[in-house]
C-alpha positions in Angstrom: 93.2 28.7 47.4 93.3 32.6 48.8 96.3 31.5 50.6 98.2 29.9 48.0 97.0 33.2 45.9 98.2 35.6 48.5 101.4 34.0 48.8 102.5 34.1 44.2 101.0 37.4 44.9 103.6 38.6 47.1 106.3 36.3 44.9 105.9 38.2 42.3 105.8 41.5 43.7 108.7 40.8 45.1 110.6 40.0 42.0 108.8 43.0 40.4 107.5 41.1 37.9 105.0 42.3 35.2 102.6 39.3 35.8 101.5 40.5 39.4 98.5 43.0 38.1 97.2 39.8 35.9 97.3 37.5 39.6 95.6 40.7 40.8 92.9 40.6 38.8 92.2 37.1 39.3 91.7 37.5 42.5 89.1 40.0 42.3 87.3 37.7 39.5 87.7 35.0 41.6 85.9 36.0 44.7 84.5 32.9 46.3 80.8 33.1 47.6 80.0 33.4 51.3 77.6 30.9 52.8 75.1 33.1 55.2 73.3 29.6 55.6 70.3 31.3 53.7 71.7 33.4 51.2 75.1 33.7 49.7 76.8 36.8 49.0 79.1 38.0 46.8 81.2 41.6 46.5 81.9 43.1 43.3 84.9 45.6 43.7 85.1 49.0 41.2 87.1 47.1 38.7 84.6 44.6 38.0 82.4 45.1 35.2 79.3 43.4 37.3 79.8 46.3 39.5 78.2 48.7 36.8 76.2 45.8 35.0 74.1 45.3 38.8 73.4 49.4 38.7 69.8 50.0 38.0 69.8 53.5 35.6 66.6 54.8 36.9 66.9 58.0 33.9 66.2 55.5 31.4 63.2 53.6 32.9 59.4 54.1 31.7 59.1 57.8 33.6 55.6 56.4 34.0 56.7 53.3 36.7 59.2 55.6 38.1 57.3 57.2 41.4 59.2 60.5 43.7 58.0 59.6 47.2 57.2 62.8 48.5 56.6 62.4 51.7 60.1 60.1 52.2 61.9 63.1 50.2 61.2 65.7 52.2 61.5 64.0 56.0 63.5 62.4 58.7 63.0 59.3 60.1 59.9 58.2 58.3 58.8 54.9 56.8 56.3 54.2 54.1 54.5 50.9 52.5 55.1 49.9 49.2 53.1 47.3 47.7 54.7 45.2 45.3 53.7 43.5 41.8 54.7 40.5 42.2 55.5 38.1 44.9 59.1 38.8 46.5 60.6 35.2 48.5 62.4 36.6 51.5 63.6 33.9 53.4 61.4 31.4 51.9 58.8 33.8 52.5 56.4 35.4 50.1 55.7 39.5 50.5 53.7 41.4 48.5 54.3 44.3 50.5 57.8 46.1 52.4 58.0 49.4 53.7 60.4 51.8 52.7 62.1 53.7 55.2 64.4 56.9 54.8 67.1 55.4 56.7 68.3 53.7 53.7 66.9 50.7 54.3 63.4 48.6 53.8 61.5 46.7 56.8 59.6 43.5 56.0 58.0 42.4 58.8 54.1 42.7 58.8 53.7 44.5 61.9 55.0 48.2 61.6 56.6 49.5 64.7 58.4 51.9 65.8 61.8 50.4 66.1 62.3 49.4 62.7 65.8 49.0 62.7 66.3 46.5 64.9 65.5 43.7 63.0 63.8 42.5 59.7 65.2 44.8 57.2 67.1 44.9 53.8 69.8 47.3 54.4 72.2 48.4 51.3 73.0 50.8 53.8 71.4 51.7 57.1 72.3 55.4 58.8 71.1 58.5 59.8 69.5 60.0 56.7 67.5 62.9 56.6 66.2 64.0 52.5 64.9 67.2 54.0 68.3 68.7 54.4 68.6 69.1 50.9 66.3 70.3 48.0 68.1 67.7 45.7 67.6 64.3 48.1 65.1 62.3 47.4 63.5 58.7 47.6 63.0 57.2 44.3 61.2 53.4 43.8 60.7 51.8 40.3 58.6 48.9 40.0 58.5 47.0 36.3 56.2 43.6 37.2 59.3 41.5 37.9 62.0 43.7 39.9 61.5 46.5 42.5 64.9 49.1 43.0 64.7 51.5 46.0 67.1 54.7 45.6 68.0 56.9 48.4 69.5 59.8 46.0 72.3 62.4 47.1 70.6 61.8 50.4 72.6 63.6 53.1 73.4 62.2 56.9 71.7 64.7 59.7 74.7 64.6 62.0 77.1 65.4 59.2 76.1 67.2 56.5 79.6 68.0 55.3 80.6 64.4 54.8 78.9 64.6 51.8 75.6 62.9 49.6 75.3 59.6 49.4 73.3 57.6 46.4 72.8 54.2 46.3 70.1 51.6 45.7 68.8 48.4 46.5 67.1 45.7 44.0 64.4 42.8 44.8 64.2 40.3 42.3 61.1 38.1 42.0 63.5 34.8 42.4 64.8 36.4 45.8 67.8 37.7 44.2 68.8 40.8 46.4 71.6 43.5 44.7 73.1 46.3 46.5 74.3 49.1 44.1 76.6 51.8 45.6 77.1 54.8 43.3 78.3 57.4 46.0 79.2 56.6 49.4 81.2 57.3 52.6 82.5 55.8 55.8 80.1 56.5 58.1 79.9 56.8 61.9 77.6 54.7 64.0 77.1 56.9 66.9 74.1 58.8 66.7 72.4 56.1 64.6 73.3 51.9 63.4 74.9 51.5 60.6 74.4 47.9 58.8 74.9 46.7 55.7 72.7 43.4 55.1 69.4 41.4 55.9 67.3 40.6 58.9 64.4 38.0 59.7 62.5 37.4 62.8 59.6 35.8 64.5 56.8 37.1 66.4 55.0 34.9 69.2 52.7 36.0 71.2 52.4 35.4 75.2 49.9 35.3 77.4 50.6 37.6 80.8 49.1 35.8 83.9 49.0 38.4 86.0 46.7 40.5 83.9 44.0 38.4 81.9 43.0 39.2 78.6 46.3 40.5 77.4 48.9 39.4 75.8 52.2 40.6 74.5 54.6 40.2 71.6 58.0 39.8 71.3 60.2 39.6 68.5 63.1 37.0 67.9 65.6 37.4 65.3 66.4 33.9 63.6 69.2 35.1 61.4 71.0 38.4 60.0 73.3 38.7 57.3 75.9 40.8 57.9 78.0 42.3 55.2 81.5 44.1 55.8 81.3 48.2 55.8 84.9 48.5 54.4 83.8 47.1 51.3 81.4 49.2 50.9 82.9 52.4 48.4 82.1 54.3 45.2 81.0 52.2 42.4 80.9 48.7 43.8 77.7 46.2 44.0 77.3 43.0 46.5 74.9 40.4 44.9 72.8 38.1 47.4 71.3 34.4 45.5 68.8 32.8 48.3 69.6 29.4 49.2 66.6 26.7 49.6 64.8 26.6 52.1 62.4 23.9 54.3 59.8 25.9 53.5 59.9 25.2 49.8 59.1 21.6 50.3 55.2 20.4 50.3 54.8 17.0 50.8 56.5 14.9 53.6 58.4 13.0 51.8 60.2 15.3 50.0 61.0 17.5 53.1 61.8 14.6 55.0 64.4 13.2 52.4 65.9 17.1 51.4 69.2 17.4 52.0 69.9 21.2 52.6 71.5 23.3 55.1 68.8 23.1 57.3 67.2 19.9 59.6 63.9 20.1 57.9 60.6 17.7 59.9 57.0 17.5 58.2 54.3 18.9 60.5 51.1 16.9 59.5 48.4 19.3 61.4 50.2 22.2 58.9 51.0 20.8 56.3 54.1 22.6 56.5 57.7 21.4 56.0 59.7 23.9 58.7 62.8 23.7 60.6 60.5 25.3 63.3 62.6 28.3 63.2 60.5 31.2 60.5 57.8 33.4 60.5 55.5 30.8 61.3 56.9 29.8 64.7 53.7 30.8 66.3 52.0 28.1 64.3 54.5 25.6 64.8 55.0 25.5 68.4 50.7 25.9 69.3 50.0 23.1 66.8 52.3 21.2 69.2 54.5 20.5 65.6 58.0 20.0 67.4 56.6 17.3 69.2 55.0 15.2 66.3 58.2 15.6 64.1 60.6 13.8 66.9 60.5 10.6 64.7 60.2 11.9 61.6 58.2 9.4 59.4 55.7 10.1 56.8 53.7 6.6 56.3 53.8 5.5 60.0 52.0 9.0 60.9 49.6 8.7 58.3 48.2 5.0 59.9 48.5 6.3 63.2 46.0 9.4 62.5 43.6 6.6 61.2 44.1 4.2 63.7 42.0 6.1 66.6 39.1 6.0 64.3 39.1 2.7 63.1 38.8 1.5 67.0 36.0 3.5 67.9 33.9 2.1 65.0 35.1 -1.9 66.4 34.2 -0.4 70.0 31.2 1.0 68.9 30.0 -2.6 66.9 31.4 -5.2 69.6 29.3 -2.6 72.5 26.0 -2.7 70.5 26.5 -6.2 69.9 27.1 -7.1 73.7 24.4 -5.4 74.7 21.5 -7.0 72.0 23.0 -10.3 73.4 22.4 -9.6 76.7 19.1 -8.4 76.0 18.1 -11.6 74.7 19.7 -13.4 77.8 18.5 -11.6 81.0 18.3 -7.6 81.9 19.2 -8.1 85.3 23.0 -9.6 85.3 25.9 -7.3 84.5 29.2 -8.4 82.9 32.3 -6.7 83.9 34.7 -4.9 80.7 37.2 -7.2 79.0 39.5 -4.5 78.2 40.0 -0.8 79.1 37.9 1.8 77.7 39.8 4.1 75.4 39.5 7.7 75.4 36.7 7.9 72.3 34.5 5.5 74.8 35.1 7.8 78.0 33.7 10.8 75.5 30.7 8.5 74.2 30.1 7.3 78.0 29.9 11.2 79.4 27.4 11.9 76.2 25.7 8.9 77.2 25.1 10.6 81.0 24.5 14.1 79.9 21.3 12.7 77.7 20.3 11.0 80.5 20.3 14.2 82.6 18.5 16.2 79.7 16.1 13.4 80.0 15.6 13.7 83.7 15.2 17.9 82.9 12.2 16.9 80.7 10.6 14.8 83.0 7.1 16.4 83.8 7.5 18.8 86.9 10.2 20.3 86.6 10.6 23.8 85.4 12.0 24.3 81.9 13.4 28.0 82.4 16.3 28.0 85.2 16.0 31.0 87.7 20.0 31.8 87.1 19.1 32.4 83.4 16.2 35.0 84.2 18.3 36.6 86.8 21.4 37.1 84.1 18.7 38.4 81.6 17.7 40.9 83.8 21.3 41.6 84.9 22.2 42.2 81.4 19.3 44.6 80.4 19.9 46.6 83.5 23.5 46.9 82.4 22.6 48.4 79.0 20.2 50.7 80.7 22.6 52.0 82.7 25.0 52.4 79.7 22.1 54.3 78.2 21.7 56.9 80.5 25.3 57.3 81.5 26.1 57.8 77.6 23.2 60.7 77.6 24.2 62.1 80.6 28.4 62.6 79.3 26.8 63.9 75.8 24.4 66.5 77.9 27.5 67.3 80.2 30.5 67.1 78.7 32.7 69.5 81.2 31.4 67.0 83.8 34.0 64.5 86.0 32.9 61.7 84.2 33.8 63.4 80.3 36.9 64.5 81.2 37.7 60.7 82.7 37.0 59.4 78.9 38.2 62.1 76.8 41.8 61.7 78.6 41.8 57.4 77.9 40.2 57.7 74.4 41.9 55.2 72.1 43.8 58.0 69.8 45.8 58.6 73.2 46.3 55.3 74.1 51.0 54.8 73.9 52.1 52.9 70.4 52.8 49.7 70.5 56.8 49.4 70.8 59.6 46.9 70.6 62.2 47.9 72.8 65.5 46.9 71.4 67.6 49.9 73.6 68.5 53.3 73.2 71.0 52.4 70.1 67.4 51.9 68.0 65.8 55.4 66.9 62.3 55.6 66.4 60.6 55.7 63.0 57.4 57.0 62.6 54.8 55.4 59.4 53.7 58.5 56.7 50.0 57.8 54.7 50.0 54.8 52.0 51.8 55.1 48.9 48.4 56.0 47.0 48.2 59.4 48.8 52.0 60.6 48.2 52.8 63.9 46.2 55.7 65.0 44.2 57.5 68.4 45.0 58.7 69.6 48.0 56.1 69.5 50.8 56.0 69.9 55.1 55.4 66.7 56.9 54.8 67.1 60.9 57.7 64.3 62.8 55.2 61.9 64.9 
């Protein structure tokens, strides 16, 4: 259709006729959608009317909901939580909470870091902005119980102040409709800092490091980004992103077995959880050993088979006790082999069977009820926490001493942040105090 368009678009402006600004202006009504597989988007250019319907007029909110971030309006590079009123479906996911950072963009993941730009954001327009350039930037958030907007007003960029302010905003919906409002903006460069224009969502697992027990690290995968086109981005235009279903939505099995979306949804039945396996809850997924269990992909089949294991142990259990009152009434001396191969509940109820026997032999008169390795690790223990005792006195008594100076240098508060290193490309942001402690007016906030 955008090639049949293109081509009586440049008919007619080649015979110069008067019709070519109404094909014109069908074709920027009749912008098609674009799939991003879990949202569509859709860019409204200056001449369209949705461009200035989408923009949220902060002025003429309740003055009341409408809350000056001070800390965020006076600082560069610094991120702060929001918490939200309602519950905001990102990715099939529900947040009550985002964090607002002054790069003109909000993270959503649940563990802050200091790399927030790498991944997990909502971005109406992610670059190096610094409010505390100019006495008139500032950070603006309005919250009315079904909708949150974000502004980043006449904010300014730090490696080129003369390019200009920039104001625009971005709008959560409680459906997990996403707007991007643009009121005053510039190309910018993406030297110094990224520049994106779009969503992010990623999955944190955690591994286990062999070499060092006890500690494990985290990395973060990104499942999926939305990326819009910069160019599009001017004065006075809005894009408008409508989330797509998701397997997540589903409840039962049958339903997300039989859905029919964009996605290869399986039914994990030790979640309860319909998942493509690829979402926050990854972690989940793979340790309940889900990928494996959804190979087939049956609902009522699976349900029998989780019963199945039961229903023999009780017929093992019977046909055993049975078996052995016969014998008893037969003879106690002759021994009849198994008919059939003992399953694994029968393995579990033959090892129970020999431990009682064992606790039974413990409890036979002469034998000693206390075991000389528990004393031994009783005693091992209280000489430890003597010893902790004294050493703890001794640091508090001499604090100048070897030992001090040891613990004062590997206290906790000077232990490094925990970091996801995405490259040099991602600058470091560093988290301000919770929303409930922020001030209005112009204040001076030390960079972390």
């Amino acid at each position: 259709k955008r090639l049949k368009l293109f081509s009586e678009i440049a008919a007619y402006s080649v015979l110069g006729s008067s019709e070519f600004d109404f094909y014109t202006l069908c074709f920027v009504f009749l912008q098609e959608d674009t799939d991003h597989n879990y949202y569509t988007s859709k860019t409204y250019s200056p001449s369209d009317p949705m461009s200035k319907d989408l923009w949220v007029n902060i002025d003429q909110m309740d003055k009341e909901k409408v809350k000056i971030h001070g800390i965020l309006s006076n600082t560069h590079r610094q991120a702060a939580r929001v918490n939200l009123s309602f519950d905001f479906p990102f990715y099939g996911h529900f947040l009550r909470e985002i964090t607002v950072a002054t790069g003109g963009f909000i993270y959503t993941g649940d563990v802050v870091h200091r790399m927030l730009t790498a991944t997990q954001y909502i971005a109406p327009l992610m670059a190096n902005f610094d409010p505390s350039v100019s006495r008139n930037s500032t950070v603006i958030y309005f919250d009315n119980g079904t909708a949150l907007v974000v502004q980043w007003d006449h904010v300014h960029l730090q490696d080129n102040y003369n390019l200009g302010s920039f104001t625009f905003q971005a709008t959560l919906h409680n459906t997990g409709r996403i707007v991007f409002a643009y009121k005053e903006v510039s190309q910018i460069s993406s030297v110094n800092h990224p520049v994106k224009v779009g969503l992010s969502d990623a999955f944190v697992v955690v591994h286990k490091i062999q070499q060092i027990p006890n500690v494990r690290r985290r990395t973060i995968y990104e499942y999926h980004r939305v990326e819009l086109t910069k160019t599009k981005i001017t004065n006075s235009t809005a894009v408008e992103m409508m989330p797509l279903p998701t397997c997540l939505q589903f409840t039962s099995c049958s339903a997300c077995i039989s859905s029919q979306i964009n996605f290869n949804c399986s039914w994990c039945h030790r979640l309860n959880r319909c998942s493509s396996g690829f979402d926050r809850h990854r972690q989940d997924w793979v340790d309940n050993s889900c990928p494996d269990e959804t190979k087939d992909k049956m609902c009522d089949i699976i349900d029998t088979t989780y019963l199945y294991p039961f229903t023999t142990t009780i017929v093992a259990k019977t046909t055993s006790r049975s078996k052995e009152a016969t014998a008893g009434r037969d003879t106690a001396s002759t021994s009849h082999p198994p008919t059939s191969v003992p399953t694994e509940d029968d393995t579990k109820i033959a090892l129970h069977l020999r431990d009682n026997q064992a606790d039974a032999v413990d409890r036979m008169p002469g034998t000693h009820p206390l075991h000389t390795g528990l004393i031994l690790g009783i005693l091992l223990v209280m000489l430890i926490m003597v010893a902790g005792v004294l050493v703890t006195v001794y640091i508090y008594h001499h604090p100048t001493s070897a030992a001090s100076l040891f613990l004062i240098e590997r206290r906790p508060s000077r232990w490094p942040a925990m970091k996801f290193r995405r490259g040099s490309g991602h600058p470091a942001y560093a988290e301000v105090e919770p929303v409930g402690q922020e001030k209005e007016g112009f204040i001076e906030s030390e960079q972390c």
